[in-house]
C-alpha positions, 0 to 999 in steps of 0.5 A: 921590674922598674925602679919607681918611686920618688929619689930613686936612682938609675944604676945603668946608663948608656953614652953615644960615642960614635959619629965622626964629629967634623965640625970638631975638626982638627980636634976629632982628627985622632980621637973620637967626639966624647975624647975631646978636652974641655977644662983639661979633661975628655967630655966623657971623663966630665960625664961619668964623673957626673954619672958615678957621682949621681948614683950609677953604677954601670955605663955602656958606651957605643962608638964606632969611629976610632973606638981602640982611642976610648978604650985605650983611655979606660984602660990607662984611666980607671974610674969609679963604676964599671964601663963597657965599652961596645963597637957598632960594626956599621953606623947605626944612627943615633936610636940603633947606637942607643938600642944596640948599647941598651943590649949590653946593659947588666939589668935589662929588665930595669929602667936606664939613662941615656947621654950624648957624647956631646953634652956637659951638664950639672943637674940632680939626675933625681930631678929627672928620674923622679919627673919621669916616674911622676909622669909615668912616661915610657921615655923622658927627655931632659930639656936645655933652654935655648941660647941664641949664637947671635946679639939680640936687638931691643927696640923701643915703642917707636922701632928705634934700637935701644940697645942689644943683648949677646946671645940670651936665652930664648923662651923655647926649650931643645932636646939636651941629649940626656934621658930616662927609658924604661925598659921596654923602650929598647924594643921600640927603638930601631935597628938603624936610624934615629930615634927622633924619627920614629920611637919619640914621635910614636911615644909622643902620639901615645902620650907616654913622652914627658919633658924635663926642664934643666935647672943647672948647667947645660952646654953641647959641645958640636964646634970649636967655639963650643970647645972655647967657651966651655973651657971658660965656662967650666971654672966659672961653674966650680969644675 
């Protein structure tokens, strides 16, 4: 049965680790995407600290590209909740990597959360949860505002440019890599490939995808001026 119910708490998570990352390069040349630091600590560190703190207890991560790396970590590094750490034999894609993993999960008949391996963020996970049971959704994505690379002009009534603006947020929202399932999700999503392909648009057309709009802090770390400006963002958030 399902956790329902407002504040209610996902005690299993599960965190895609595998992907080669190049964009991250010379960072991901010996250590997967989720091993690379960011304010001193691996990514992963950040997002289980998030997790444990938020109320779950048990996290599985899939990896596949240099996995004796992550283990090697957990080993030498405990933390406060239990971490398994899964292997793909094959590159999945991302909806195989998520169904492979939730095949690990200790509660198999309960709801579950699930992470990239890319993303730093700070938000009341029950915010999330609880929009998920309000919407009666099967799956539910949390969503970042989008945040344009480049400078904006403004212009005034005449199109004369009255100044820029660096980078602003844009009025449109992207998937942020972080969601809700309930269980029965794990049968829908595919043995190989992406579940953004075929398991959301499927639940979108049956009206059973909700949406979540972050209130907190969001970054995708997928270069290295990602690395850089994560690293000066996090002690301005309080990390």
């Amino acid at each position: 049965m399902s956790i329902t119910g407002r504040s209610a708490e996902v005690r299993q998570a599960v965190i895609l680790a595998g992907g080669q990352a190049t964009r991250l390069r010379p960072y991901t040349d010996d250590r997967p995407k989720a091993m690379v630091p960011v304010a001193g600590r691996p990514i992963v560190d950040w997002q289980l600290e998030w997790l444990a703190r938020e109320g779950c207890e048990h996290v599985v991560i899939s990896c596949g590209y240099l996995a004796d790396v992550l283990e090697k970590h957990f080993a030498d590094h405990p933390h406060p909740l239990r971490i398994e750490v899964t292997v793909e034999a094959e590159p999945l894609g991302r909806g195989g990597a998520l169904r492979f993993a939730a095949g690990h999960l200790p509660h198999p008949d309960e709801r579950w959360l699930a992470l990239n391996g890319d993303v730093l963020c700070r938000f009341p996970l029950t915010d999330l949860i609880d929009r998920h049971a309000t919407a009666e959704a099967k799956a539910t994505i949390a969503l970042a505002q989008y945040r344009t690379t480049w400078g904006i002009a403004t212009l005034d009534e005449e199109d004369r440019i009255a100044g820029f603006v660096q980078s602003p947020r844009l009025p449109y929202w992207i998937n942020g890599g972080i969601y809700a399932f309930e269980p029965e999700v794990v049968g829908l999503l595919p043995v190989k490939g992406d579940h953004e392909d075929t398991t959301f648009p499927q639940l979108a057309v049956d009206k059973r995808l909700a949406a979540y709009k972050i209130d907190g802090y969001w970054r995708g770390v997928d270069t290295v001026k990602d690395v850089k400006e994560a690293n000066e963002e996090l002690p301005r958030q309080g990390w």
